[in-house]
TORSERO-42475 format. One record per residue (C-alpha): residue in one letter; residue number from 1; z, x, y. Coordinates in Angstrom, 1 decimal, m for minus. Example, Ala and Ser with C-alpha at 12.3 -4.5 7.8 and 13.67 -1.06 7.14 Angstrom:
<atoms>
{atom A,1,{7.8,12.3,m4.5}}
{atom S,2,{7.1,13.7,m1.1}}
</atoms>
This chain:
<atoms>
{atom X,1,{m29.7,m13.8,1.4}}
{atom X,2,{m26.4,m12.6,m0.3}}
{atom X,3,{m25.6,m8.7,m0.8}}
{atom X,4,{m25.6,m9.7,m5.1}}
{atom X,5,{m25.4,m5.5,m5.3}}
{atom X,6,{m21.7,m6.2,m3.2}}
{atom X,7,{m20.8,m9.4,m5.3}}
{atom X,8,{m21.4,m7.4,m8.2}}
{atom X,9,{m19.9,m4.2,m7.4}}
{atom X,10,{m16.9,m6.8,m6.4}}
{atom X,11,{m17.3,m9.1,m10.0}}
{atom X,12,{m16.8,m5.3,m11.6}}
{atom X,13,{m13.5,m4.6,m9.6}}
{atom X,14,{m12.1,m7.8,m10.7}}
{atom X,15,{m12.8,m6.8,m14.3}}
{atom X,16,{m11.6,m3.5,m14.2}}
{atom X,17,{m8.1,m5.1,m12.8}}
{atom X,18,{m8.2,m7.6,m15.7}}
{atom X,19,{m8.6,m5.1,m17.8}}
{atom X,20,{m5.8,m3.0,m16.4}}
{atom X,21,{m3.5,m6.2,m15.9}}
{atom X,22,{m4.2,m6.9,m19.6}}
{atom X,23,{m2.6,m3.3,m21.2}}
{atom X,24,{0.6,m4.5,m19.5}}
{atom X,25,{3.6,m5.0,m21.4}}
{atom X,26,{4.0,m9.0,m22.0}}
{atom X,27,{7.2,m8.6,m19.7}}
{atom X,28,{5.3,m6.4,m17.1}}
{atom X,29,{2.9,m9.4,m17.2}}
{atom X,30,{4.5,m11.7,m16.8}}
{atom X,31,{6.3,m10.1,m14.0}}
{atom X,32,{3.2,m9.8,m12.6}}
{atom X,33,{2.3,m13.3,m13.0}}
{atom X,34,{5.9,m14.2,m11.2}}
{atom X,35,{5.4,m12.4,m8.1}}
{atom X,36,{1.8,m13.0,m7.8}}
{atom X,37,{2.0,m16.5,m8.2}}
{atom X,38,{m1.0,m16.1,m11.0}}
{atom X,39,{0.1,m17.6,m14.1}}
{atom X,40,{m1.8,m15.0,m16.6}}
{atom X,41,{m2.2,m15.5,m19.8}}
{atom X,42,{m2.1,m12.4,m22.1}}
{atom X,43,{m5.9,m11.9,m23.5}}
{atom X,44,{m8.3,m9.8,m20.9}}
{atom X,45,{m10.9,m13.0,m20.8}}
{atom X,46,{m8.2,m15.7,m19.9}}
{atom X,47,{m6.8,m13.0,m17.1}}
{atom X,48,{m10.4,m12.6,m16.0}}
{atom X,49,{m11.3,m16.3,m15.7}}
{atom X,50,{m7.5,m16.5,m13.9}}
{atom X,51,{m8.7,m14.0,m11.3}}
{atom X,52,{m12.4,m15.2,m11.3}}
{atom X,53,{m10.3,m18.7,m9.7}}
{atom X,54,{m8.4,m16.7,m7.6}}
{atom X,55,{m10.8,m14.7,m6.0}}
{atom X,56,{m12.8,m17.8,m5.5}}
{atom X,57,{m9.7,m19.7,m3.8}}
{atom X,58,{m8.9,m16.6,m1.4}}
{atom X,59,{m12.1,m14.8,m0.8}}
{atom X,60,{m10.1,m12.9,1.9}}
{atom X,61,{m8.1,m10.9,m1.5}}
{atom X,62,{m9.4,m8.4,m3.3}}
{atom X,63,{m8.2,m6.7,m6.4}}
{atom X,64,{m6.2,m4.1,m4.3}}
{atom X,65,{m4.3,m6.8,m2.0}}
{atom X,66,{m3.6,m8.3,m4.7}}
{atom X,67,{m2.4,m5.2,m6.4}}
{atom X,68,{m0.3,m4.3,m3.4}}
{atom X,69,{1.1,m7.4,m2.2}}
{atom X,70,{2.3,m7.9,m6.3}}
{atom X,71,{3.2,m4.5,m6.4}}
{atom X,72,{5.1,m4.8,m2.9}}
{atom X,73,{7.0,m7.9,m4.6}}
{atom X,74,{7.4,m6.1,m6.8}}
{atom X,75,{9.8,m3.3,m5.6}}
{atom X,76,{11.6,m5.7,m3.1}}
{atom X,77,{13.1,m7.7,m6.2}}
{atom X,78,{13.9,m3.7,m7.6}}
{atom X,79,{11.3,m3.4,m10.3}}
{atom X,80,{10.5,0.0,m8.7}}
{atom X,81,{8.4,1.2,m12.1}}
{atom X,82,{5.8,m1.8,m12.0}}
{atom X,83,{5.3,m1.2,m8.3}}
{atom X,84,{4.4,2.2,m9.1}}
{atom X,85,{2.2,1.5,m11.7}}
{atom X,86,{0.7,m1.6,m9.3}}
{atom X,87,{m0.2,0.7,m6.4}}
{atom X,88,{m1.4,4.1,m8.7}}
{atom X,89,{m4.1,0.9,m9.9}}
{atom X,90,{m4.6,0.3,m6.5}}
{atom X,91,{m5.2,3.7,m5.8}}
{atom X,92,{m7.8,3.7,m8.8}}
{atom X,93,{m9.6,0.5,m7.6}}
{atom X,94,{m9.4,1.0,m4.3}}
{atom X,95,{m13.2,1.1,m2.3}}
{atom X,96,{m12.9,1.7,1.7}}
{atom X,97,{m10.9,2.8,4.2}}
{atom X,98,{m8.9,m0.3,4.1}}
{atom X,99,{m8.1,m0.6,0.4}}
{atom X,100,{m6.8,3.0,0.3}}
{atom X,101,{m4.6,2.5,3.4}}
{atom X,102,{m2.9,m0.2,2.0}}
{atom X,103,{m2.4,1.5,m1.6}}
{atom X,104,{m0.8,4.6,0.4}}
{atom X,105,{1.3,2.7,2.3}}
{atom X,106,{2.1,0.0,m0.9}}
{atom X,107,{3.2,3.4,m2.4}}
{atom X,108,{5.7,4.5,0.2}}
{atom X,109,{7.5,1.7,0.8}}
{atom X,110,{8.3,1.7,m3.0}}
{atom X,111,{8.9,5.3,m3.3}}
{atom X,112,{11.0,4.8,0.1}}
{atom X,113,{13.5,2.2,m1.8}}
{atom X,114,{14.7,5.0,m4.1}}
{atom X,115,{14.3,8.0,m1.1}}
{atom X,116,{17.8,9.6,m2.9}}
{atom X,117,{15.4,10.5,m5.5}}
{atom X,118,{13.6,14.3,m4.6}}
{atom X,119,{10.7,13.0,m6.7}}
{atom X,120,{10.5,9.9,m4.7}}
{atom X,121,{11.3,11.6,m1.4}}
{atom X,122,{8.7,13.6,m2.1}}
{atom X,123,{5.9,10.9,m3.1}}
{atom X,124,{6.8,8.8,0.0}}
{atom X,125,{6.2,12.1,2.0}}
{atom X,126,{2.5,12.3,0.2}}
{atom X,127,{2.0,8.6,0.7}}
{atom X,128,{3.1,8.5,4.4}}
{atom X,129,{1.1,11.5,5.2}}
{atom X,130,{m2.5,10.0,3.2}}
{atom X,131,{m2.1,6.4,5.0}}
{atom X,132,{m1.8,8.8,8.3}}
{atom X,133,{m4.2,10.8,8.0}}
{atom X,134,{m6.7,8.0,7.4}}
{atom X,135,{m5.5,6.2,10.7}}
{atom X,136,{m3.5,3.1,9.1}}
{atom X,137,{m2.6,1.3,12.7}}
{atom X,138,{0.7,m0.1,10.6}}
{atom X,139,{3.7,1.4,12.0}}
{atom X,140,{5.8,1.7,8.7}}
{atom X,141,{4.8,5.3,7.9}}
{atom X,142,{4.9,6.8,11.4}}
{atom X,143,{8.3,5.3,11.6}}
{atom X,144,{10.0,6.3,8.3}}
{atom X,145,{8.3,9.9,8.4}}
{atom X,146,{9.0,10.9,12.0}}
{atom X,147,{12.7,9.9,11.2}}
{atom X,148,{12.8,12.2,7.9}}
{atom X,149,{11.7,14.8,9.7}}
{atom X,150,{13.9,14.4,12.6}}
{atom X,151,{16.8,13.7,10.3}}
{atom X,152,{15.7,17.2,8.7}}
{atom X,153,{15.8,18.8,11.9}}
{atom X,154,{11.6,19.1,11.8}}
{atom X,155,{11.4,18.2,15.1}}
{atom X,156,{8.0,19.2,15.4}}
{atom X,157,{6.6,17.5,12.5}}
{atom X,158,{8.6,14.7,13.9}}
{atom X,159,{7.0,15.2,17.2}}
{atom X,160,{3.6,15.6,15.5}}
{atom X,161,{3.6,12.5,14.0}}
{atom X,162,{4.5,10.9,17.1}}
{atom X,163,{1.6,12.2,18.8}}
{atom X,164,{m0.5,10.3,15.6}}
{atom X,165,{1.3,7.2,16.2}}
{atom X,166,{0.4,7.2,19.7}}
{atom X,167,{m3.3,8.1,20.0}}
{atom X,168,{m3.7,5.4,17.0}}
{atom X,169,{m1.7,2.3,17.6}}
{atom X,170,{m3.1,2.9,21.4}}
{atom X,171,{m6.5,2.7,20.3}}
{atom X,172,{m5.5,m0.2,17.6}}
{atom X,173,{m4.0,m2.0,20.9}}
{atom X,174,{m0.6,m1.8,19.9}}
{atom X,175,{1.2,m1.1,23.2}}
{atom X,176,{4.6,m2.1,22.4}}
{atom X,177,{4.7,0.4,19.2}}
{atom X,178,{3.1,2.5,21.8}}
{atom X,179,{5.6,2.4,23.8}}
{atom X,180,{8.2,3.1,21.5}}
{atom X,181,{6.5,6.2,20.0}}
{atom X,182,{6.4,8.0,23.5}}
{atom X,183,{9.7,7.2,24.2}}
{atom X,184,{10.8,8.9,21.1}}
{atom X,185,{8.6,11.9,21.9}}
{atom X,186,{10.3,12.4,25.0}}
{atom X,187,{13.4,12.2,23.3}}
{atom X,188,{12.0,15.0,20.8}}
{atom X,189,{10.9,17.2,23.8}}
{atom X,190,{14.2,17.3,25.0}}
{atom X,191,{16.3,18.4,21.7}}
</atoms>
């Protein structure tokens, strides 16, 4: 018998992000629409039945892949602000382990693509540490913040985050990052 609690739970998530994709802007919409490959329309009912279609197409997707893989389309083409305001609804709709991970890390990488910014330095930072504290087994985070804080000279928060990579991409089976992360601690022990 079907979890109808879950499918509803899940029927009110997509709502909520019809909801928030319908107090965009027309041109944030739209934008949306372009690198979601969605095709909304601009009333909150048409958007629904839109992502009512979608959901039912790709039942892997949820409203905060969807948020983040837009949102991470987003910031690649250079529309920095909607990735922002993609992931921080994300954040807000996010349910799980998984779905906050991948809002955190959604988050960094865009405030990563304007690091020259102290206020986006600063959010990457608090991004990259969330994702890693909740064990995200991607290596994008551990990467980018154990290279800021060697750049910084932080090589024990460098070193420390290391360590992180290591006992979680090893238990995630990801020798080869593994690998790479111990390698780098060595090369920390010795500075």
């Amino acid at each position: 018998m079907p979890d109808l609690g879950g499918a509803r739970q899940t029927d009110q998530r997509w709502n909520e992000l019809a909801t928030f994709l319908a107090s965009l802007s027309d041109e944030d919409r739209a934008h949306v629409s372009s690198h979601g490959a969605l095709g909304l329309p601009a009333d909150a009912e048409g958007i629904a039945a839109v992502l009512s279609t979608h959901a039912a197409e790709n039942p892997s997707v949820t409203p905060v892949t969807l948020l983040a893989t837009t949102g991470a389309q987003a910031g690649l083409s250079g529309d920095l602000d909607l990735a922002r305001a993609l992931g921080r609804a994300a954040l807000e709709l996010a349910e799980g382990l998984a779905d906050l991970q991948l809002a955190h890390v959604m988050l960094a990488q865009t405030h990563f693509r304007n690091r020259g910014d102290e206020a986006d330095l600063a959010s990457f930072v608090e991004h990259c540490q969330a994702a890693i504290r909740m064990g995200h087994t991607g290596t994008f985070c551990y990467e980018r913040l154990a290279a800021l804080y060697e750049y910084r000279g932080e090589n024990e928060e460098a070193a420390r985050i290391c360590r992180r990579a290591v006992e979680v991409l090893e238990g995630a089976g990801d020798h080869r990052s593994t690998a790479g992360f111990r390698k780098r601690l060595d090369r920390l022990s010795r500075k």
